[in-house]
C-alpha positions as a LaTeX table, in Angstrom:
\begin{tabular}{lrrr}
\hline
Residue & $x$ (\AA) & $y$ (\AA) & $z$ (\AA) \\
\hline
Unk1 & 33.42 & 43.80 & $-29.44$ \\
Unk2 & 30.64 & 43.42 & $-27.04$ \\
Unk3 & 28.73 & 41.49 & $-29.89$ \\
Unk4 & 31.76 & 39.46 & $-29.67$ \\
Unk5 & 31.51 & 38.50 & $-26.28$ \\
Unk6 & 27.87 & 37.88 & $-25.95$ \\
Unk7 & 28.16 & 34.94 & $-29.19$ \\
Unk8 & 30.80 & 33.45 & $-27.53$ \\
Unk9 & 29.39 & 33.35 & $-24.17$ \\
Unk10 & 26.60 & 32.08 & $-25.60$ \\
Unk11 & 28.07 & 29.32 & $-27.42$ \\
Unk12 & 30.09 & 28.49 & $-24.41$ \\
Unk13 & 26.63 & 28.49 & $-23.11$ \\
Unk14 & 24.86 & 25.84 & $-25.33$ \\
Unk15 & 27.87 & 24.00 & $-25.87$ \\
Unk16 & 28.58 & 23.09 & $-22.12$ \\
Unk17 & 31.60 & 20.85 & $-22.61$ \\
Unk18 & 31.71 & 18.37 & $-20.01$ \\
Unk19 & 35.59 & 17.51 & $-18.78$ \\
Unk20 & 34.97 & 13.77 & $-18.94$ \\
Unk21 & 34.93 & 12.58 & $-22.72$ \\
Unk22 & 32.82 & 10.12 & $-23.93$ \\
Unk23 & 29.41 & 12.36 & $-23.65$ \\
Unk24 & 27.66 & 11.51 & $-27.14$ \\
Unk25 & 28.24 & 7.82 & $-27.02$ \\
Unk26 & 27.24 & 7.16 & $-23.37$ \\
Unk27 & 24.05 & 9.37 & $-23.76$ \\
Unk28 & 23.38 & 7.34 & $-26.77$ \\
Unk29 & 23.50 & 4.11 & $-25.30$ \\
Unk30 & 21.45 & 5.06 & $-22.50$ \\
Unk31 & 18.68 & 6.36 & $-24.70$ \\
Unk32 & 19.08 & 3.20 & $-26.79$ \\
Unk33 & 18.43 & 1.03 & $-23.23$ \\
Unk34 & 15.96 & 2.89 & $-21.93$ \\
Unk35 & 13.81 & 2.65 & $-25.00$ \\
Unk36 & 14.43 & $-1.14$ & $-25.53$ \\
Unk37 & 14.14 & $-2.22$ & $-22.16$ \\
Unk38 & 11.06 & 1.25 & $-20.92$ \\
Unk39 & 9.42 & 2.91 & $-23.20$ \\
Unk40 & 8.66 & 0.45 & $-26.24$ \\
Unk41 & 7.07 & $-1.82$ & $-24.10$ \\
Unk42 & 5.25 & 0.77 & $-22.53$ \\
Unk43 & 4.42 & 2.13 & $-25.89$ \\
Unk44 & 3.33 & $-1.19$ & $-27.40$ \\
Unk45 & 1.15 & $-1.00$ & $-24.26$ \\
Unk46 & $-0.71$ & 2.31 & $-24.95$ \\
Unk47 & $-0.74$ & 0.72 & $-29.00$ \\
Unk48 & $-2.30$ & $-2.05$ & $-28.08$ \\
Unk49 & $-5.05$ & $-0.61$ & $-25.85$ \\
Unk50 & $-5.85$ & 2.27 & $-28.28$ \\
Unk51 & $-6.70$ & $-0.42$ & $-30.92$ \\
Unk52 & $-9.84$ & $-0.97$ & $-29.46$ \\
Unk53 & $-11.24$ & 2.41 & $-30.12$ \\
Unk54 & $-12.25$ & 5.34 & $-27.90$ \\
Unk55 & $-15.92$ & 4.06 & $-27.07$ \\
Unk56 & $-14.91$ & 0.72 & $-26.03$ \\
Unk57 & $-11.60$ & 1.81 & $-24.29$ \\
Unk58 & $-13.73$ & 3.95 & $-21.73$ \\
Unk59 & $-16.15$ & 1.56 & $-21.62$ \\
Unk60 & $-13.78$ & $-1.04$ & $-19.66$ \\
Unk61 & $-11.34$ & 1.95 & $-17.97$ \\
Unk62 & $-14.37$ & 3.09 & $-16.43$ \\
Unk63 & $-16.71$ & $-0.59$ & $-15.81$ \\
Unk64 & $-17.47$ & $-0.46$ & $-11.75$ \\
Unk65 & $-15.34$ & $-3.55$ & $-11.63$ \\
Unk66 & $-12.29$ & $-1.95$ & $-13.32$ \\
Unk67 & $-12.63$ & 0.97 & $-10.89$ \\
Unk68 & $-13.26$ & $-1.05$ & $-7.90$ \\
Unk69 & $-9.89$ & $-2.48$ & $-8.37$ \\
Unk70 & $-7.94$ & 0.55 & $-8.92$ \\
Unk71 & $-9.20$ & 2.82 & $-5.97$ \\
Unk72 & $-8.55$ & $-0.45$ & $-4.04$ \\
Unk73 & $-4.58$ & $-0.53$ & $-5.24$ \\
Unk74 & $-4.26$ & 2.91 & $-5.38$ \\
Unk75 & $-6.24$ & 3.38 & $-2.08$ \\
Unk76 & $-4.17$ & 1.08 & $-0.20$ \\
Unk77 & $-0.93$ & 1.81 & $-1.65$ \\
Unk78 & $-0.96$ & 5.39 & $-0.77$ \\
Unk79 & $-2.17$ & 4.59 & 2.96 \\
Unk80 & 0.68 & 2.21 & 3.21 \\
Unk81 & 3.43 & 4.67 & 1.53 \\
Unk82 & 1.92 & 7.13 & 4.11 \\
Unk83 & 2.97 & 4.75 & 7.30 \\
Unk84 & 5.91 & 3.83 & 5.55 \\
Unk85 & 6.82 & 7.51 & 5.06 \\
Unk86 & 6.24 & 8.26 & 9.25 \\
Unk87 & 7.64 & 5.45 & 10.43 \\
Unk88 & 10.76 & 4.52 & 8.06 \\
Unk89 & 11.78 & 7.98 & 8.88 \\
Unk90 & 11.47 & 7.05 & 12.98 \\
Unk91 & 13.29 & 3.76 & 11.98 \\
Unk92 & 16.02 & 5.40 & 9.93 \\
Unk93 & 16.16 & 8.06 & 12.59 \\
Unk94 & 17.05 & 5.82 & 15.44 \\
Unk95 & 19.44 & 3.38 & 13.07 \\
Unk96 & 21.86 & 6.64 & 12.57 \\
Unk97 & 21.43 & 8.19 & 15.87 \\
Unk98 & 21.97 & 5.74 & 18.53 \\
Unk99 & 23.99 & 2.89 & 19.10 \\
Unk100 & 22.67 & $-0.31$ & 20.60 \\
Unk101 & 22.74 & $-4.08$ & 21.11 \\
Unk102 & 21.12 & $-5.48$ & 18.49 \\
Unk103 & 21.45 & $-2.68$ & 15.68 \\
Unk104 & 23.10 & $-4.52$ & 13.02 \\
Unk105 & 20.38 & $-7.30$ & 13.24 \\
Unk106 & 17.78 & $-4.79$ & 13.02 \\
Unk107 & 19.35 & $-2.90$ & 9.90 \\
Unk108 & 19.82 & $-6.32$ & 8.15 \\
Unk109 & 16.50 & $-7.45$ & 8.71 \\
Unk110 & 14.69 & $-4.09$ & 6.91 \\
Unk111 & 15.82 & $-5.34$ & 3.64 \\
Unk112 & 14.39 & $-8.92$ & 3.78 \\
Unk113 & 11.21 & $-7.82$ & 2.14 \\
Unk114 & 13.91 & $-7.31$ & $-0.51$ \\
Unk115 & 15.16 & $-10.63$ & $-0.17$ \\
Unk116 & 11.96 & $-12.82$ & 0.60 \\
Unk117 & 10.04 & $-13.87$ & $-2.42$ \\
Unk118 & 6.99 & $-12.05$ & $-2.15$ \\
Unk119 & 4.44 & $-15.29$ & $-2.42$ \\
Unk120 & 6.25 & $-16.33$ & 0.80 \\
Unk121 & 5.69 & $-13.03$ & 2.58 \\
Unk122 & 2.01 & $-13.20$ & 1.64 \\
Unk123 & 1.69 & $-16.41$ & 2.75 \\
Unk124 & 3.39 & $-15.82$ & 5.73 \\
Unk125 & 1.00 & $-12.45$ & 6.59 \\
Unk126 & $-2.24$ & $-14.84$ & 5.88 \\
Unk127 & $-0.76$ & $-17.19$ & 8.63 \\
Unk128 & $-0.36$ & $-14.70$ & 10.98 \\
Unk129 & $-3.56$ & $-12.61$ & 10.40 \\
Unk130 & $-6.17$ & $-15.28$ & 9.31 \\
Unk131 & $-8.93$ & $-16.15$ & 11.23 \\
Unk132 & $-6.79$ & $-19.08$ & 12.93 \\
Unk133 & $-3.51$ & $-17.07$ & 12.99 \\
Unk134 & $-2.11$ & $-15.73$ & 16.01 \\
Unk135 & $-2.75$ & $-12.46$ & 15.17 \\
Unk136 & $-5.79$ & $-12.58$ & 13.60 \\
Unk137 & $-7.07$ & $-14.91$ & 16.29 \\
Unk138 & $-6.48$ & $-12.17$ & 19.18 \\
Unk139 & $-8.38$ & $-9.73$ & 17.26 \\
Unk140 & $-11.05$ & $-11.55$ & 16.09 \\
Unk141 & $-13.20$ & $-11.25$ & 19.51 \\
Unk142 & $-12.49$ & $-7.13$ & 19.11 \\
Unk143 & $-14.33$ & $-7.63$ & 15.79 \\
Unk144 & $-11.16$ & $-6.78$ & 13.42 \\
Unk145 & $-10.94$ & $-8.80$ & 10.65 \\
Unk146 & $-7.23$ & $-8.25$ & 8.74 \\
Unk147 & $-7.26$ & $-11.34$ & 6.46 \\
Unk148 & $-9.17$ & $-11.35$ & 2.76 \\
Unk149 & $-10.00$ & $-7.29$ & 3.85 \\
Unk150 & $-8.09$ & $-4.12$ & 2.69 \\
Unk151 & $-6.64$ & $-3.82$ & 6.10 \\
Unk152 & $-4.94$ & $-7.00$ & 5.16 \\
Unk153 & $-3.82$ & $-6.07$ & 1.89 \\
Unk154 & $-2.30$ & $-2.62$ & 2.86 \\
Unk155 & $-0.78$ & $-4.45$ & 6.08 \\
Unk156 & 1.56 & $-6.77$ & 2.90 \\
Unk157 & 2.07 & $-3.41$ & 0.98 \\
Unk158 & 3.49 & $-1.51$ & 4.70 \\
Unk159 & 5.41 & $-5.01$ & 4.65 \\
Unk160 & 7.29 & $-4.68$ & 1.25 \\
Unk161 & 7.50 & $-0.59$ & 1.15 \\
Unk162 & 8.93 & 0.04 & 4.40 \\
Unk163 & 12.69 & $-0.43$ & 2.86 \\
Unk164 & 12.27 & 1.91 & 0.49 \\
Unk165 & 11.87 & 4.77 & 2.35 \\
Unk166 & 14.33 & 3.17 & 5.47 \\
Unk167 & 17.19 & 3.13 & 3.00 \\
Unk168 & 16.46 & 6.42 & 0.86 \\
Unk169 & 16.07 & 8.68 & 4.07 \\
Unk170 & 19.46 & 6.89 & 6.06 \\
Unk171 & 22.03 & 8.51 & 3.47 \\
Unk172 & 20.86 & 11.71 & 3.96 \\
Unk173 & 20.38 & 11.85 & 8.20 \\
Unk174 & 24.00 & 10.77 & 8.31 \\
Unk175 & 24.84 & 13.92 & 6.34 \\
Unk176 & 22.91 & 16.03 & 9.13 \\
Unk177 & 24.82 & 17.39 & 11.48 \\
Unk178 & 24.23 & 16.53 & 15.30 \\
Unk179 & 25.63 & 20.34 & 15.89 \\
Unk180 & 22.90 & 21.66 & 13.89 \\
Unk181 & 20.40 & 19.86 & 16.58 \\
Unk182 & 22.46 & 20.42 & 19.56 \\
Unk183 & 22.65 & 24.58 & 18.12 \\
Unk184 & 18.70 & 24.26 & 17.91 \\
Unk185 & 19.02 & 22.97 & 21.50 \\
Unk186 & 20.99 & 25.59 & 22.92 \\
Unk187 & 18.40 & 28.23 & 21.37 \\
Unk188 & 15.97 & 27.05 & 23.01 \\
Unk189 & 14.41 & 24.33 & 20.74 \\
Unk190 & 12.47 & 21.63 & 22.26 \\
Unk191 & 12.74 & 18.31 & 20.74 \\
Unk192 & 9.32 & 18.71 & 18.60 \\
Unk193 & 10.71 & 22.28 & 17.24 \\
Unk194 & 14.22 & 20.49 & 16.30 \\
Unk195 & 12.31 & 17.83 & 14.68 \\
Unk196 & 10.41 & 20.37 & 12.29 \\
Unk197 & 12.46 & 22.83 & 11.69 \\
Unk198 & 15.82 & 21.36 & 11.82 \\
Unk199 & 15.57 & 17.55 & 10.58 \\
Unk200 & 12.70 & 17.26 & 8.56 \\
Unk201 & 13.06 & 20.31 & 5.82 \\
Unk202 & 16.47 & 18.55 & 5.32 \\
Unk203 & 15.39 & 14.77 & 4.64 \\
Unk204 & 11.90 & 15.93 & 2.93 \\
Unk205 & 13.40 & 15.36 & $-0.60$ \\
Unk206 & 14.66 & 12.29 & 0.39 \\
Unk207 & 11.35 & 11.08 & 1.77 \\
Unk208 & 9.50 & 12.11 & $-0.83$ \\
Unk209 & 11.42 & 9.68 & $-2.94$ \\
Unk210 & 11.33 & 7.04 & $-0.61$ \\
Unk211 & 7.39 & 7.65 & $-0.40$ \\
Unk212 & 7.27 & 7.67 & $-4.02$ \\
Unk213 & 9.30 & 4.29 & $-4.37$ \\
Unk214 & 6.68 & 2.84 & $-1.64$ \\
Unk215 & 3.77 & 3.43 & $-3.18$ \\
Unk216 & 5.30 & 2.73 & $-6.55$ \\
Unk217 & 5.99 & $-0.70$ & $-5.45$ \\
Unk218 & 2.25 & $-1.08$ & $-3.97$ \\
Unk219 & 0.34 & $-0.25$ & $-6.90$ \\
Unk220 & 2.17 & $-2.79$ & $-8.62$ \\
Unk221 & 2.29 & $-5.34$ & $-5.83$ \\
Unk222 & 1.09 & $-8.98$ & $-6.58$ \\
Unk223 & 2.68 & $-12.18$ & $-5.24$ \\
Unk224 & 2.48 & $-10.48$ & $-1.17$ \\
Unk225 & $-1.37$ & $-9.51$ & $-1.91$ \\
Unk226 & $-3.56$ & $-12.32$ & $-3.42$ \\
Unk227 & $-2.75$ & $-14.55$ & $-0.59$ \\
Unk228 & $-4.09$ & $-12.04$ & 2.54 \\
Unk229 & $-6.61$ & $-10.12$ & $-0.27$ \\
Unk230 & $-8.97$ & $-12.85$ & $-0.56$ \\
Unk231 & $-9.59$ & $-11.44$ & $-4.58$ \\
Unk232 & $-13.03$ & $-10.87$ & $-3.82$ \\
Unk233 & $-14.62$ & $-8.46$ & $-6.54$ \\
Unk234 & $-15.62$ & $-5.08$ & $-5.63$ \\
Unk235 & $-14.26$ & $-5.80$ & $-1.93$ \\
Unk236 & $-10.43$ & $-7.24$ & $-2.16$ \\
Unk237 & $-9.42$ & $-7.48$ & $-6.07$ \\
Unk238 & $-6.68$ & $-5.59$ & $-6.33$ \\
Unk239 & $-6.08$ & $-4.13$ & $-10.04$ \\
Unk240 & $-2.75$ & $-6.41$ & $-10.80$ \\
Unk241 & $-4.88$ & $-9.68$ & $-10.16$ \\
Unk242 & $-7.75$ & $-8.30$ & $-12.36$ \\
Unk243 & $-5.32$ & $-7.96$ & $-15.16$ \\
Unk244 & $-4.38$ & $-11.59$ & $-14.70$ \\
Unk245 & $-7.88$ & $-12.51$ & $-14.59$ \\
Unk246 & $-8.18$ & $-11.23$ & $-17.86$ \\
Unk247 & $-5.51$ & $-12.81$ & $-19.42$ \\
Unk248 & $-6.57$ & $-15.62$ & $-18.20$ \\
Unk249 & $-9.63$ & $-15.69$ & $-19.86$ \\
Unk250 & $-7.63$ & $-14.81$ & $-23.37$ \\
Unk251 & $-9.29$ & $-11.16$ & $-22.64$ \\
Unk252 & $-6.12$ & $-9.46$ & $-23.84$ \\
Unk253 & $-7.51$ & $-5.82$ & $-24.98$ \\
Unk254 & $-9.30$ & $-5.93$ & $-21.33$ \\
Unk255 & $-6.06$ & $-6.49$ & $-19.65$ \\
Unk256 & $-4.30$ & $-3.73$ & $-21.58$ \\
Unk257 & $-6.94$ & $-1.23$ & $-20.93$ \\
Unk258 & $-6.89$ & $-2.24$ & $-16.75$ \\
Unk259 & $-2.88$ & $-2.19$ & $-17.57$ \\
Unk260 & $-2.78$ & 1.63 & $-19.37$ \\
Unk261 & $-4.69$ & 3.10 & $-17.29$ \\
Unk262 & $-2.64$ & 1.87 & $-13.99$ \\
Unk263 & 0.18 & 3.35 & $-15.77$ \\
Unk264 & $-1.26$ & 6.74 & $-16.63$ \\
Unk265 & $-2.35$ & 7.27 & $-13.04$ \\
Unk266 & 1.12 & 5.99 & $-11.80$ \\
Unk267 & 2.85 & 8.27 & $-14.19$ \\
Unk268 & 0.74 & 11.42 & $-13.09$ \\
Unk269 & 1.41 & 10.62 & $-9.48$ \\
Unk270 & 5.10 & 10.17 & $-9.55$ \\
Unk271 & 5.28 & 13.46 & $-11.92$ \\
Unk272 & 3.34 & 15.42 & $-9.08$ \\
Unk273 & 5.70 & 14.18 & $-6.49$ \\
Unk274 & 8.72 & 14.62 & $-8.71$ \\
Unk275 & 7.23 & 18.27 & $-8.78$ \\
Unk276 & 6.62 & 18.27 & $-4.97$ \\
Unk277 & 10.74 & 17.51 & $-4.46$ \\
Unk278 & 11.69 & 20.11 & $-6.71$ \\
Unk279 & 9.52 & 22.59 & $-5.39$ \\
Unk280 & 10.98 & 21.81 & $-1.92$ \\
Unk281 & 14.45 & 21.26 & $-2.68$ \\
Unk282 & 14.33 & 24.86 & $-4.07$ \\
Unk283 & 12.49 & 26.13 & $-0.77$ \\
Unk284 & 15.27 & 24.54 & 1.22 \\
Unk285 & 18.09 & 25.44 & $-0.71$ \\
Unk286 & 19.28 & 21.94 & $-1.24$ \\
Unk287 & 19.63 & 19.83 & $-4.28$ \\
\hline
\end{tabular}
């Protein structure tokens, strides 16, 4: 009898009906999409680079030129998702906790880098921080240079990733409770204490993602870039505008290799932060 009971349990088990019918053919048709729209051309990516043969695969992956570029995207993207990350949360934090003149203009205004095409937000930064701009004229005497530097180029990568994390972290502050902080108050919490212990375990899988989507977006980031970067090599070529460069010059198994190994770096990053959110979701009992 007990026998029984534990093969049906666990068939019950495997089986996992799901109330809403329909299982098999929606999971189907989102396998089919994803593969036709993701992973074959990813796949015909990784083909088409692996063509070329070990020896002259790491040959290009690793040319100083090739790695120039990507510790230049990947350096600037990560500073920029790491600003983003501080102050979207600040930003978010004040759009859901207070009310005041002006708030609906602000919270429309964070998703105009969504909006804004990005050549016209990169020529709109160069304006404003070249040598002539009026930014980049009031720091030139103080010897900062912003335009055609990676300053500049992880100023337009702050500029297009700060809605990412603005709109992922929102959602889940409105779901805090202002009793919870007002409790922490009354126990003798400071501000800094509520801040830590209170707010921030709650929203840290939701900033992780919103961190991840920044920097995501800034490793891939072109039309907002070449127009502050100044595509110098080794100084201000970011790896996007290197792959174009090779295209351009009917280089195509270059361009794949710069392009592969972009997305094997990407991919490795976003799994460790995936693995960062589930490790804290678990810690915090959330999720």
């Amino acid at each position: 009898m007990r026998m029984t009971l534990s093969a049906a349990q666990s068939q019950s088990w495997f089986r996992a009906p799901s109330i809403l019918p329909g299982f098999g053919l929606t999971m189907g048709v989102t396998i089919f999409w994803l593969g036709f729209i993701v992973l074959i051309p990813l796949g015909a990516l990784l083909f088409k680079s692996a063509s070329l043969g070990w020896t002259e695969f790491w040959e290009i992956a690793f040319s100083s030129r090739t790695l120039g570029a990507l510790k230049l995207s990947f350096g600037t993207a990560f500073a920029a998702a790491m600003v983003n990350a501080v102050m979207g949360l600040l930003l978010a934090f004040v759009l859901v906790r207070y009310q005041f003149i002006g708030k609906r203009i602000i919270d429309a205004a964070i998703d105009l880098p969504f909006a804004l095409p990005t050549a016209v937000a990169g020529i709109a930064l160069a304006t404003l921080y070249g040598p002539n701009g009026w930014i980049g004229s009031l720091l030139a005497p103080l010897g900062i240079k912003v335009a055609y530097t990676p300053l500049g180029i992880t100023i337009a990568l702050i500029f297009i990733g700060l809605p990412f994390v603005v709109r992922t972290v929102q959602p889940v502050l409105e779901e805090v409770e202002v009793e919870l902080e007002e409790a922490a108050a009354t126990l003798g919490a400071n501000r800094f204490q509520t801040i830590t212990k209170v707010i921030l375990p709650t929203v840290l899988p939701a900033l992780l993602t919103g961190f991840a989507l920044a920097l995501a977006r800034g490793v891939g980031e072109y039309g907002s870039v070449i127009f502050i970067a100044g595509n110098i090599p080794y100084v201000s070529e970011i790896a996007p505008l290197l792959i174009v460069i090779r295209l351009e010059e009917f280089d195509v198994p270059a361009a794949t290799v710069v392009a592969a190994t972009m997305l094997m770096i990407s991919f490795s990053i976003l799994l460790l932060i995936n693995l960062i959110q589930t490790i804290s979701r678990r810690r915090f009992g959330r999720g």
